[in-house]
C-alpha positions as CSV (number, residue, x, y, z in Angstrom):
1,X,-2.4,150.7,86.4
2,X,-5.0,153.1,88.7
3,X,-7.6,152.6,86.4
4,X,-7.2,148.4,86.9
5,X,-6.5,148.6,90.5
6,X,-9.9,150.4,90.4
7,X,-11.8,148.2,88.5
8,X,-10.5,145.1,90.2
9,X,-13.0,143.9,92.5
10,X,-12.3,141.2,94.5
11,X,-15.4,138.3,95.7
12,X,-15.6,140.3,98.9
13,X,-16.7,143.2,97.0
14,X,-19.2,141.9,95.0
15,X,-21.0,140.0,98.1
16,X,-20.7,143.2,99.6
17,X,-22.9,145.3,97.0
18,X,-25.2,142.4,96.7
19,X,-25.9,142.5,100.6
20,X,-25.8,146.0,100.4
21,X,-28.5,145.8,97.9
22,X,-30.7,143.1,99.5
23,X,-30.5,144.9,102.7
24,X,-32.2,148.4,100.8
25,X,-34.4,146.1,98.8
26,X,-36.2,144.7,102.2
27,X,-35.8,148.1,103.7
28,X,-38.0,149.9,101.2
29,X,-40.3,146.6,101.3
30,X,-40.9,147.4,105.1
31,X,-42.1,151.0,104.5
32,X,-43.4,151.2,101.2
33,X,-46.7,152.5,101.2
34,X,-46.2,154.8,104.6
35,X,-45.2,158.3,105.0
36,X,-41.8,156.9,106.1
37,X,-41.1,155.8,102.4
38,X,-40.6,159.5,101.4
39,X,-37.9,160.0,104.3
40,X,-35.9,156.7,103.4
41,X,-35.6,157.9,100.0
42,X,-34.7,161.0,101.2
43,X,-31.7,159.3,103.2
44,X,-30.5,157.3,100.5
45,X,-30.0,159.9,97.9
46,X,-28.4,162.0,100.6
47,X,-25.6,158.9,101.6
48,X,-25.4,158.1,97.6
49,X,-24.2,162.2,97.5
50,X,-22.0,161.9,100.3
51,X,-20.0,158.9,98.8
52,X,-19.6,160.5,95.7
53,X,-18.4,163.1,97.2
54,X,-15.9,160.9,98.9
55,X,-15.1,159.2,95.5
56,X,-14.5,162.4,94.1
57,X,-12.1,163.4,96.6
58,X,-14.5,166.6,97.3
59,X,-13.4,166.8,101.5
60,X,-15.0,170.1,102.2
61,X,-18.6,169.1,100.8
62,X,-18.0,165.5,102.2
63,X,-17.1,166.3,105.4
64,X,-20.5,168.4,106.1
65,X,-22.8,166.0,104.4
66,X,-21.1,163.1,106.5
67,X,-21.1,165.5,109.9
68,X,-25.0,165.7,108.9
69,X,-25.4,161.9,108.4
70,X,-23.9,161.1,111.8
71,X,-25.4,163.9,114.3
72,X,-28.7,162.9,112.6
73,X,-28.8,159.2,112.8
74,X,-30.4,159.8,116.4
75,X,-33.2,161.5,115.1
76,X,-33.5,158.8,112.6
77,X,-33.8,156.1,115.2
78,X,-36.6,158.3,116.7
79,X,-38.1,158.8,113.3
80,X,-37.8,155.3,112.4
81,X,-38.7,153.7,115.8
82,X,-41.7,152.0,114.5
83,X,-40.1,150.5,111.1
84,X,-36.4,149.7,113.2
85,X,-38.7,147.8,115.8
86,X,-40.8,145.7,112.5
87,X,-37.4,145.2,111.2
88,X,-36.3,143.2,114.4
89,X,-39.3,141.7,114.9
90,X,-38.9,140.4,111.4
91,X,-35.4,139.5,111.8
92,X,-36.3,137.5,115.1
93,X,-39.7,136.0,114.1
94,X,-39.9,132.1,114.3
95,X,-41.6,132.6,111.1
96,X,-38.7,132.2,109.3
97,X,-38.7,128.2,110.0
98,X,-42.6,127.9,109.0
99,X,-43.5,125.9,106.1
100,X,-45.9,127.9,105.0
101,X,-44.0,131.2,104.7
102,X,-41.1,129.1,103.2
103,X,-42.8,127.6,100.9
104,X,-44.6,131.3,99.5
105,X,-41.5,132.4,98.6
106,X,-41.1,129.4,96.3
107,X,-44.0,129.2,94.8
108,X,-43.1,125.9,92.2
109,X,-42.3,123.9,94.9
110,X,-46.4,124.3,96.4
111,X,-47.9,121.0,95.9
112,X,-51.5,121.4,93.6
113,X,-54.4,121.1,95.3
114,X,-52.8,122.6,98.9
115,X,-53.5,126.7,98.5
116,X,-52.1,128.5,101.5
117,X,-53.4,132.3,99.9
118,X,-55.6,133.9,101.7
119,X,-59.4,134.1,100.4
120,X,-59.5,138.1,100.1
121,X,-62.9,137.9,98.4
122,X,-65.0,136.1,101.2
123,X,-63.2,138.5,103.8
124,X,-64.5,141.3,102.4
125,X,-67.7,139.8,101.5
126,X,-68.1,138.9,105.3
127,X,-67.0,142.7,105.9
128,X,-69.9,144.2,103.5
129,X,-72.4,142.1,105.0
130,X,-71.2,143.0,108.8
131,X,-71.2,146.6,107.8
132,X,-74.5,146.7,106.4
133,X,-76.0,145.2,110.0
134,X,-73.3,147.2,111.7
135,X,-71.4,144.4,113.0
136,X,-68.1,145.4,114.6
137,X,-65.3,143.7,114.0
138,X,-61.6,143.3,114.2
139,X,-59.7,141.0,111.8
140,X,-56.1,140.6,111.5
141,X,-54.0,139.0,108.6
142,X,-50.7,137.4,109.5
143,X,-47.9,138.4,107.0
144,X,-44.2,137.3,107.7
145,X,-43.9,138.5,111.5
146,X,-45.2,135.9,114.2
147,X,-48.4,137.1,115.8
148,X,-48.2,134.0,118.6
149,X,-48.1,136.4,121.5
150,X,-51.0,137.8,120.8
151,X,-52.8,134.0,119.3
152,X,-51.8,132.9,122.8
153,X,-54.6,135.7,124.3
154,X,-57.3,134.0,122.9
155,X,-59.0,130.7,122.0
156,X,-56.8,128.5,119.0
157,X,-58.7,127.5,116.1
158,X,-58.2,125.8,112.7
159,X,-61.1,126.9,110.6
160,X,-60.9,127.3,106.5
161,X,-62.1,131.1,105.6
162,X,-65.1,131.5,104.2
163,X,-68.1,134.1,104.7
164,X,-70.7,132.5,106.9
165,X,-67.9,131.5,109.2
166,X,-66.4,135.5,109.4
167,X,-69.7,136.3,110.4
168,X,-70.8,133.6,112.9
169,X,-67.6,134.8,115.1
170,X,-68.5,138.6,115.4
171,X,-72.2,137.4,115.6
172,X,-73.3,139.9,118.2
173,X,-74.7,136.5,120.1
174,X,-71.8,134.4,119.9
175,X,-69.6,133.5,122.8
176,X,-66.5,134.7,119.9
177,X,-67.4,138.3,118.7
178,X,-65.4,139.9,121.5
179,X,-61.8,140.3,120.8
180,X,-60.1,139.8,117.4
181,X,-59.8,137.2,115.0
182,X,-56.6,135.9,113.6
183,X,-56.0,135.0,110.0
184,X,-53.0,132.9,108.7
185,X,-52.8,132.0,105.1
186,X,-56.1,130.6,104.3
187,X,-57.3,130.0,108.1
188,X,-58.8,131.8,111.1
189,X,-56.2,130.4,114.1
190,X,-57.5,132.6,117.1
191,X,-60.6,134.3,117.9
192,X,-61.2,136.8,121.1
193,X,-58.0,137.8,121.0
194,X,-56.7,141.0,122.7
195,X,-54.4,143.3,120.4
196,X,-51.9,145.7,122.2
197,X,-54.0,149.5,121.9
198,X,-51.8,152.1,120.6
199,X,-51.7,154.9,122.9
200,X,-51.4,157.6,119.4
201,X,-52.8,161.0,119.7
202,X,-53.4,161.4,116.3
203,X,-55.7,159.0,116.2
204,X,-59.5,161.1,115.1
205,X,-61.7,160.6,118.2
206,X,-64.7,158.9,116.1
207,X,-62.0,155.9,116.3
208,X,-63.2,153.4,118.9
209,X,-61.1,150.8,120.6
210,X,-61.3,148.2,117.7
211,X,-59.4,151.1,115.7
212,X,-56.7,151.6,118.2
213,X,-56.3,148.6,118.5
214,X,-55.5,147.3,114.9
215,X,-52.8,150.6,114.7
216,X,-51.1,149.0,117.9
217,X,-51.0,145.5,116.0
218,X,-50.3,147.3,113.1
219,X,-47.3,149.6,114.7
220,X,-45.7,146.8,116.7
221,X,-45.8,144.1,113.6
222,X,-46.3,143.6,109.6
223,X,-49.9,142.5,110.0
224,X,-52.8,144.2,108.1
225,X,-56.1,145.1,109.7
226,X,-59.6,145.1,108.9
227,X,-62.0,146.8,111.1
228,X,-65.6,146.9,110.9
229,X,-67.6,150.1,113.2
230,X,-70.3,148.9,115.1
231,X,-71.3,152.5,115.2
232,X,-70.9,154.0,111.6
233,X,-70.9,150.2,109.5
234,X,-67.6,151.4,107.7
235,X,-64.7,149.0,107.0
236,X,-60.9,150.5,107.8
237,X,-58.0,149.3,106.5
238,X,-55.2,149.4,108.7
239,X,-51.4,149.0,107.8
240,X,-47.8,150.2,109.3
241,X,-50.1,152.1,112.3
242,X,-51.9,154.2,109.7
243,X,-55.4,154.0,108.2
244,X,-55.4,153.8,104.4
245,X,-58.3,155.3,102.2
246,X,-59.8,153.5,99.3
247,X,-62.5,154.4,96.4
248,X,-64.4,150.9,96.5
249,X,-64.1,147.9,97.9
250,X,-63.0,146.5,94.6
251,X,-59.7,148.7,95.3
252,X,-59.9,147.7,98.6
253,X,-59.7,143.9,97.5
254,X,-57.1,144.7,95.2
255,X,-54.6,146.3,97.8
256,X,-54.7,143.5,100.1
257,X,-54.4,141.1,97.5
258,X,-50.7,142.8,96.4
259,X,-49.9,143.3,100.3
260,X,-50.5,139.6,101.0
261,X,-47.9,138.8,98.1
C-alpha cells in the first residue's frame, strides 16, 4: 500500500516537475557559456543531495546541507546579481508580444521569402574590413530582452544588414559613427546610441570606452556585442559582461550564429 501511495502522482505533480524542469532548462540557457554556469551546477547537484537526503529519511546529513542552502542563498543573490537581474529583465521584456521573437520559436509557421535571421556573415565581413582601416565600432545584436531604452538614445532606423551599410555608419566622416548601432533580426534599428558603461574593475586598461560599454549592455541584458578598436583594429566579442576569445573569425562566425538561435 506504501509503495502505491508513493508512486501515485497526482496532475499537480506532474505539472510540478515539468515547471520545475522548464524553469532549470531556461536557467542554464541564461548562463551557459559564463563562469556562472560552473556555480549553478554546483547548486543543483548540491539541492538534488539534499533532497535525497530528505527522501531517505537521513535528518542529520539533511539538516546541515539544508542549513547551508538557506544561510547561503544571500551570497547567491550577490553571486548571481547579474544573471537574477537578465532573468527579470527577460521575464518583464515587452518582447514577449513581438512577432518576430514569437514567430522564431516556431519556426514552420515563418512565411518563405520573409527571413528575420540575422546576416552574421556581412557583420563580420563589415568588422574585418573596419579593422583593417582601424575603424572603431560598437555593434549590438538584440536577442530576446528589449533594448528600447537604449534605441530611444539615438536616431531610429529600418535599414536591411549588409556590409557597405555597417561601414558607411562608423565611417569616421559620417554624422552616425558616434555611438552604437542596434541590430534586430536582420535590421540595423538605431544608430548613435549611448550604452550604459560598466563601472567593472576587472576590465584590462587597453579597453577603451566602446569596450566598457558593450560589458554594461552586456551585464544589464541578453545582447551580444561586437567591438571594433580604433586603436589596435581588433574585433571583441562581448557576452554576459565578459569578453570571449576565439581562434578565427570563422569560429567567431560560428558562435554567434548558435547564440542568435
Amino acid at each position: 500500500m506504501d509503495f502505491l501511495n508513493f508512486i501515485d502522482f497526482k496532475i499537480t505533480d506532474v505539472l510540478d516537475i515539468i515547471f520545475v524542469a522548464v524553469l532549470l532548462y531556461y536557467i542554464y540557457k541564461l548562463v551557459r557559456g559564463s563562469v556562472a554556469i560552473n556555480i549553478f551546477i554546483g547548486i543543483v547537484i548540491v539541492w538534488a543531495f539534499w533532497k535525497l537526503t530528505e527522501l531517505l529519511d537521513m535528518q542529520m546529513i539533511s539538516s546541515m546541507v539544508g542549513a547551508f542552502m538557506q544561510v547561503g542563498l544571500i551570497a547567491l543573490i550577490i553571486v548571481f546579481q547579474q544573471e537574477i537581474r537578465k532573468f527579470l529583465l527577460m521575464i518583464g521584456s515587452t518582447n514577449f508580444a513581438n512577432k518576430r521573437n514569437f514567430v522564431k520559436h516556431f519556426k514552420f509557421l515563418k512565411q518563405e521569402g520573409i527571413s528575420t535571421d540575422t546576416d552574421v556573415d556581412s557583420i563580420l565581413k563589415a568588422c574585418e574590413k573596419m579593422a583593417s582601416s582601424k575603424t572603431g565600432a560598437i555593434i549590438v545584436i538584440e536577442r530576446s530582452n528589449s533594448l528600447e531604452f537604449i534605441k530611444s538614445t539615438g536616431d531610429r532606423m529600418n535599414i536591411e544588414i549588409n556590409q557597405p551599410i555597417l561601414e558607411s555608419i562608423f565611417y569616421k566622416n559620417s554624422t552616425l559613427h558616434d555611438g552604437a548601432a542596434v541590430i534586430s533580426g536582420n535590421f540595423v534599428v538605431a544608430t548613435r546610441v549611448i550604452l550604459p558603461v560598466s563601472n567593472e574593475r576587472n576590465i584590462p586598461l587597453r579597453f577603451g570606452l566602446r569596450h566598457r560599454a558593450a560589458v554594461g549592455i552586456s551585464e544589464k541584458t541578453d545582447a551580444l556585442c561586437l567591438v571594433v578598436s580604433e586603436e589596435t583594429g581588433l574585433i571583441s566579442y562581448i557576452k554576459n559582461g565578459e569578453f570571449v576569445t576565439y581562434d578565427s573569425i570563422t569560429q567567431l562566425g560560428t558562435m554567434l550564429k548558435q547564440d542568435l538561435i
